[in-house]
N, C-alpha and C positions, 0 to 999 in steps of 0.2 A: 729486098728479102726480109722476111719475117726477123724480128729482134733473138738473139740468142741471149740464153739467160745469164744472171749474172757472172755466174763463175765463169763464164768462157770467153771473156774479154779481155781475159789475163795476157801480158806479151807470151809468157810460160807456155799457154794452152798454143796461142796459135803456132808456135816452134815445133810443138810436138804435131800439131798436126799432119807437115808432110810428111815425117816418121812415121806414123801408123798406119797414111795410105800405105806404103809397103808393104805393109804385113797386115791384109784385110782379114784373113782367117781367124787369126788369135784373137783382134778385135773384136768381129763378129762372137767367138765364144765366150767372151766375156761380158760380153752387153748383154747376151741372150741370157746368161746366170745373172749378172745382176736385176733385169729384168723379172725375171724368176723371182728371185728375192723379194721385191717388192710385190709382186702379187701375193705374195705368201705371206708377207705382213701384214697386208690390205687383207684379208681373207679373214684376221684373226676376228672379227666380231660374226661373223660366219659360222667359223669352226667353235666358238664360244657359247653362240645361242643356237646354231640348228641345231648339229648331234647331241641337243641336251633337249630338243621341240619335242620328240617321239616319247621323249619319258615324264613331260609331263603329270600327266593323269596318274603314272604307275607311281610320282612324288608325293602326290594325293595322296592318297593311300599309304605309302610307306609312312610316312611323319605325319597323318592323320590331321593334315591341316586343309583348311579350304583352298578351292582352287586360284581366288582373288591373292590369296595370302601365297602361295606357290608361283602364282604370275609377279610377284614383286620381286621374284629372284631374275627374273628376267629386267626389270626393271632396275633393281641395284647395278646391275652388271654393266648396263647401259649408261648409268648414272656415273659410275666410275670411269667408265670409256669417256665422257663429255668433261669431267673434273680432272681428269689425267693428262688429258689432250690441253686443257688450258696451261699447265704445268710442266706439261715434257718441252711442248711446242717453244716456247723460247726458252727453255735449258739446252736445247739444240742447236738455238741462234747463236748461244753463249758458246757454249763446248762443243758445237761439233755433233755432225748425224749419227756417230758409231757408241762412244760411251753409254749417252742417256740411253740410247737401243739398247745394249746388251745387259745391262742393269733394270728396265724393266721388263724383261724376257726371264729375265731371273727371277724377279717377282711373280709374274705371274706362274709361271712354274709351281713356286712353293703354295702361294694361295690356290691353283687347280688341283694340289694335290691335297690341300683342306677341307678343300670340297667333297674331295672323294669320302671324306671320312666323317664328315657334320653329321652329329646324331641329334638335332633336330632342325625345323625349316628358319628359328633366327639365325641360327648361328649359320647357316647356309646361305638366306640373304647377306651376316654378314663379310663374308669369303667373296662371296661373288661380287660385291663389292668393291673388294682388294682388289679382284682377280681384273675388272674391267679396270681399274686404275692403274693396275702394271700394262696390260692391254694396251692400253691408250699410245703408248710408245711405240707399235707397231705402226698403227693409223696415223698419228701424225707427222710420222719423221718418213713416212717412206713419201706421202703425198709433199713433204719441203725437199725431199729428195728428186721427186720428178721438177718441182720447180726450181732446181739447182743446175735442173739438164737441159728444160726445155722451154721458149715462151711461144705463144700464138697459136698459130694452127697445129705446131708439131706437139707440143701440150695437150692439145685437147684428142689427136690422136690417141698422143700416149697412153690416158688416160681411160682408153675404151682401149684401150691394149688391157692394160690393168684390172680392165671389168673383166676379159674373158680370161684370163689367168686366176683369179680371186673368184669369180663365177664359177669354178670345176667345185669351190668348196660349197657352196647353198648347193649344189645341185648333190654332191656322193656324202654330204655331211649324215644329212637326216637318214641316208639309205644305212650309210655305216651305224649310225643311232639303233633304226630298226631292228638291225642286225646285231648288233650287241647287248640288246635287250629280251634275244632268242636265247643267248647263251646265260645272260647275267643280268644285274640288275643295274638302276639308273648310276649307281655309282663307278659303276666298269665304265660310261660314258668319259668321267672325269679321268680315271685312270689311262684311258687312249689319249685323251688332252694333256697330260704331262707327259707321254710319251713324244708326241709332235710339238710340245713348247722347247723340249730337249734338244732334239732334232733342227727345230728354227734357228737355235740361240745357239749351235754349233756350228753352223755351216754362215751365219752372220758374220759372226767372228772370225771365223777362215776365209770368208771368201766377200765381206761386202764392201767395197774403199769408201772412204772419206771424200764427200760430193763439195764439202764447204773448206774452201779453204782459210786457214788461219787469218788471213790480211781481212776476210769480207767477214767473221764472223763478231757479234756486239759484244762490247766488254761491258756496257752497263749492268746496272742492279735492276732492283723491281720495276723500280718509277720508270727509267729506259723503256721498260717494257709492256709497262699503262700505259706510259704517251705513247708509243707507235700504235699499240691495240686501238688506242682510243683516237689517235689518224686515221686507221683502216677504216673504223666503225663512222669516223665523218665523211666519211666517200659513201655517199647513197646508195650509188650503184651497187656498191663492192657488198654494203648491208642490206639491197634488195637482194642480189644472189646467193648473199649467206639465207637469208629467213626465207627465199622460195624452197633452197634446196633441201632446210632443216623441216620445214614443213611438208615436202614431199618426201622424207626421211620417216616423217611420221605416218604418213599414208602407211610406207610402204611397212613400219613395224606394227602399225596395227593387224596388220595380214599376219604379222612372224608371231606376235602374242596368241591373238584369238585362234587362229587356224587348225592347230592340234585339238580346241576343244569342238570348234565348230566342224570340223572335219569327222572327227572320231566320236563324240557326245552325240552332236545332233543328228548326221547324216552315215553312221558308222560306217567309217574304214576303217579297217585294223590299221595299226601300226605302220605296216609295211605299207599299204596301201598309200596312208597318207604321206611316208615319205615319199613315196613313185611320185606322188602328184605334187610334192614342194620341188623333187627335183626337176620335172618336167616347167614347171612355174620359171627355177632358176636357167634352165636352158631357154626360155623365150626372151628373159632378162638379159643375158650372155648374146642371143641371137642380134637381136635389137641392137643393142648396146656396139657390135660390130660392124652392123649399119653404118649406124654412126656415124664409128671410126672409120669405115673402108669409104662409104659412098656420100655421106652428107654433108662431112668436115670438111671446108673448103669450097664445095661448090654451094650450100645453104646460111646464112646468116643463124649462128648457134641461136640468138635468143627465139626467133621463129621456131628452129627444132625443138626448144624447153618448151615454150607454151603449146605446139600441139602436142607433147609428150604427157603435158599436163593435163589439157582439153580432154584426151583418149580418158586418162585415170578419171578425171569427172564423170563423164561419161558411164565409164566400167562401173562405177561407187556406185551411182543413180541405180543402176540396173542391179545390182548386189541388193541395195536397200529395198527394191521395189519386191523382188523375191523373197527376202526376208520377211517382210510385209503380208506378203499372200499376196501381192495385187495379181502375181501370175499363176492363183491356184497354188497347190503343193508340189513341190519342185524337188528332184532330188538330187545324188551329190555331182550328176555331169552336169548339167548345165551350171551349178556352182562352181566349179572345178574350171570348167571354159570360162565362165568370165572372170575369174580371181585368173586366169592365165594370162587374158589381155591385159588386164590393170599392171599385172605383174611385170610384164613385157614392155611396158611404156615407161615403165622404171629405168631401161635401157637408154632410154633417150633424154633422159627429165634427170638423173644423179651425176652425171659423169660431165654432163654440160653445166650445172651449175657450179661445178666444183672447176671447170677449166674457165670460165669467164670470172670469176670470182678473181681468181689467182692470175687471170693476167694481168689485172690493175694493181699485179703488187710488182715493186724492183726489188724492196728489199727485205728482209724480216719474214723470209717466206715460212720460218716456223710457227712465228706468233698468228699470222694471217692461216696458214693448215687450221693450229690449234684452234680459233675462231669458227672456222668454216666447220670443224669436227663436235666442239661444244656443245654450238650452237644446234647441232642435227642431234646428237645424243640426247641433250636435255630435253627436248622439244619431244623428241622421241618417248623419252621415258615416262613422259607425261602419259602419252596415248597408251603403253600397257595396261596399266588398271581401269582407265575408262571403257577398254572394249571387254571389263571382265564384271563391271557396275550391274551388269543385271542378271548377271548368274551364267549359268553353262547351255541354259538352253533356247538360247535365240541367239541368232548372226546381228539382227537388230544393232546392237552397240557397234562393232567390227566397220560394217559398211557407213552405220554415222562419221565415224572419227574417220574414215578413208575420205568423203564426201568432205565436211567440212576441212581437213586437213589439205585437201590439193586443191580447195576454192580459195582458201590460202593465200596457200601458196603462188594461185594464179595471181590472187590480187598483189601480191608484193614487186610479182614480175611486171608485173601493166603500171603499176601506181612509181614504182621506185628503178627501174633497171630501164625502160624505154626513154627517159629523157638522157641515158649515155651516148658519146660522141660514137661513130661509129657503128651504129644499130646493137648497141648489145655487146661488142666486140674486148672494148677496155683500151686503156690509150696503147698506141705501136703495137696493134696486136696482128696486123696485115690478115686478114681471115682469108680474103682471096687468093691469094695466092698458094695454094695448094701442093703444088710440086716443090714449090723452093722450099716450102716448108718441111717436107719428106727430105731436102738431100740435108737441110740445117740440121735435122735431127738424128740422121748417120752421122753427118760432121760432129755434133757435139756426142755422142756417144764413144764417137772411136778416140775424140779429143779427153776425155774425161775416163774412161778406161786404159788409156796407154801413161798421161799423164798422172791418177792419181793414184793407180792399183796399190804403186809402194807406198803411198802414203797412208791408206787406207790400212796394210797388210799390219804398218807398222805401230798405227793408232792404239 
């Protein structure tokens, strides 16, 4: 059977086990809210940058700044999400999943409600800056969270579980966006986001337990925590995984930066329009992505599912660029719309796979290793912002460059650094085939890990 992760090797855990078969229902309800949870965390770069994508243009305008210089707010925010994530990620390992989480749910709280009020576009890159550094805390402690629960196939399940939980938010973010920009302006955006950062960081607190137990978590200081980083990073494999997956992370932000202006500037759709079409984008992303999880995990070797996930997005980019181009004549906003839907869509199969082979080749320090694997996608990411905005508002030209180079990448990292791993891709004791065991190991460590640490968690 597939390895269970580390927490649940404890004599502790396995006692409670036959305990909580008895009482499958309360189990089941609490897995399903923790569950919850974590999508809801994973969501936060979603909730952060969509329902703020539609107001764009209308920021332009308000603070009378260029649009290059408006797209950095995007950028900052990203920036903070990849430097926060290096930072939270083993203050987690040290102290525990719940503290550092609910400390920076508070932060960013306060910095989203700064935002609401920046009277002009520095001081608003500098907030949103905060704002993805309190952020960061979500993203990385819910992904060391899943790897506190699960290792192998039941992991890489989980983790397209988490895409279509975390997927509801790209898909209602930008429509909610549109729509509170009927009533109000870009700043009532931010004010809905401290309402739902309020909402996250109270129902954490009530209701999310503590995954790491005391015995497994590091007391070291800094250096502790360079040397294992800098172990992680001498595992090729584990840093071909990180740089395909951060790279196709940029693919897929150069879509989230440009798109509002290529969408609305070039090929006009209102507002509303263009959210219909980012949410329809995020439902082929969620569709995909369930694939996956339901039919491919298990019976497919992951690393084959990431490269043809990748090959599609090449593929889609090529064909983006060539319309850009003119090579097909003047084209308008549907056949753009269709094919930024396929690229979009293969984001399903290409994020959630690198992020679960990555993390199987870790046993221990699964904070510092999230933090790495989140960094790494952020930085990379925040990069491609301004490059797809280098040539002004009126050509896709840049958008589908930085898609194209960013997932040829990506591919190369996968081919050049991930294929000489034991296993096809897999990470050592990741058992990929076996499939079923892996489904009953991950009821087991769920019902093991909700009956035994609920009180410990309630009382952190």
């Amino acid at each position: 059977m597939p390895e269970r992760g580390p927490s649940t090797q404890t004599p502790q855990t396995t006692s409670q086990s036959s305990h909580i078969s008895q009482t499958p229902p309360a189990g089941r309800r609490i897995s399903l809210l923790v569950t919850l949870i974590l999508g809801s965390l994973t969501a936060t770069p979603p909730l952060a940058m969509d329902m703020y994508l539609p107001a764009l243009p209308e920021v332009t305008r308000s603070l009378s700044a260029p649009a290059v210089t408006v797209q950095l707010t995007l950028t900052a925010c990203l920036a903070g999400m990849a430097l926060g994530q290096i930072v939270v990620g083993p203050m987690s390992d040290k102290w525990g999943r719940r503290r550092p989480l609910l400390a920076g749910l508070a932060v960013y709280v306060v910095a989203t409600a700064l935002c609401a009020v920046a009277p002009n576009v520095e001081l608003l890159v500098a907030f949103r800056l905060v704002q993805g550094l309190a952020g960061a805390a979500g993203i990385v402690i819910a992904r060391a969270v899943v790897r506190d629960l699960y290792d192998g196939v039941a992991m890489a399940r989980f983790f397209s579980t988490l895409m279509l939980i975390s997927g509801v938010a790209p898909v209602v973010a930008p429509l909610i966006g549109g729509q509170i920009l009927r009533v109000t302006d870009w700043r009532g955006v931010f004010v809905v986001l401290v309402v739902v950062g309020v909402v996250l960081g109270v129902v954490v607190w009530a209701r999310l337990p503590e995954t790491l137990p005391v015995e497994e978590r590091h007391a070291g200081g800094v250096g502790d925590t360079l040397r294992a980083m800098r172990g992680l990073l001498a595992d090729r494999a584990f840093t071909g995984y990180m740089l395909a997956g951060g790279f196709a992370f940029a693919s897929l932000f150069a879509y989230v930066a440009a798109s509002p202006f290529v969408m609305q500037e070039i090929y006009g759709a209102s507002a509303q329009t263009f959210s219909l079409l980012f949410g329809l984008n995020s439902i082929g992303l969620v569709a995909v992505g369930q694939i996956n999880g339901k039919i491919l995990v298990g019976r497919v070797r992951l690393d084959r599912v990431l490269g043809l996930g990748l090959v599609i997005v090449i593929a889609a980019a090529t064909v983006l660029l060539l319309m850009s181009l003119g090579v097909f004549g003047e084209v308008g906003l549907g056949p753009v719309a269709a094919v930024l839907f396929v690229l979009m869509s293969a984001m399903g199969i290409s994020l959630p796979n690198t992020q679960a082979l990555a993390l199987m080749r870790v046993k221990a320090s699964a904070g510092s290793a999230s933090a790495l694997l989140g960094t790494s996608s952020f930085l990379i990411g925040a990069v491609a912002s301004p490059l797809v905005g280098i040539a002004g508002e009126d050509t896709a030209v840049p958008m589908a460059v930085v898609q194209l180079v960013a997932a040829v990448v990506a591919l190369g990292f996968l081919v050049t650094l991930c294929r000489p791993s034991a296993g096809g891709g897999a990470g050592p004791g990741a058992g990929l085939r076996a499939g079923e065991e892996a489904g009953e190991v991950a009821g087991d460590v769920a019902a093991d890990v909700t009956g035994e640490r609920a009180g410990k968690g309630a009382g952190s």
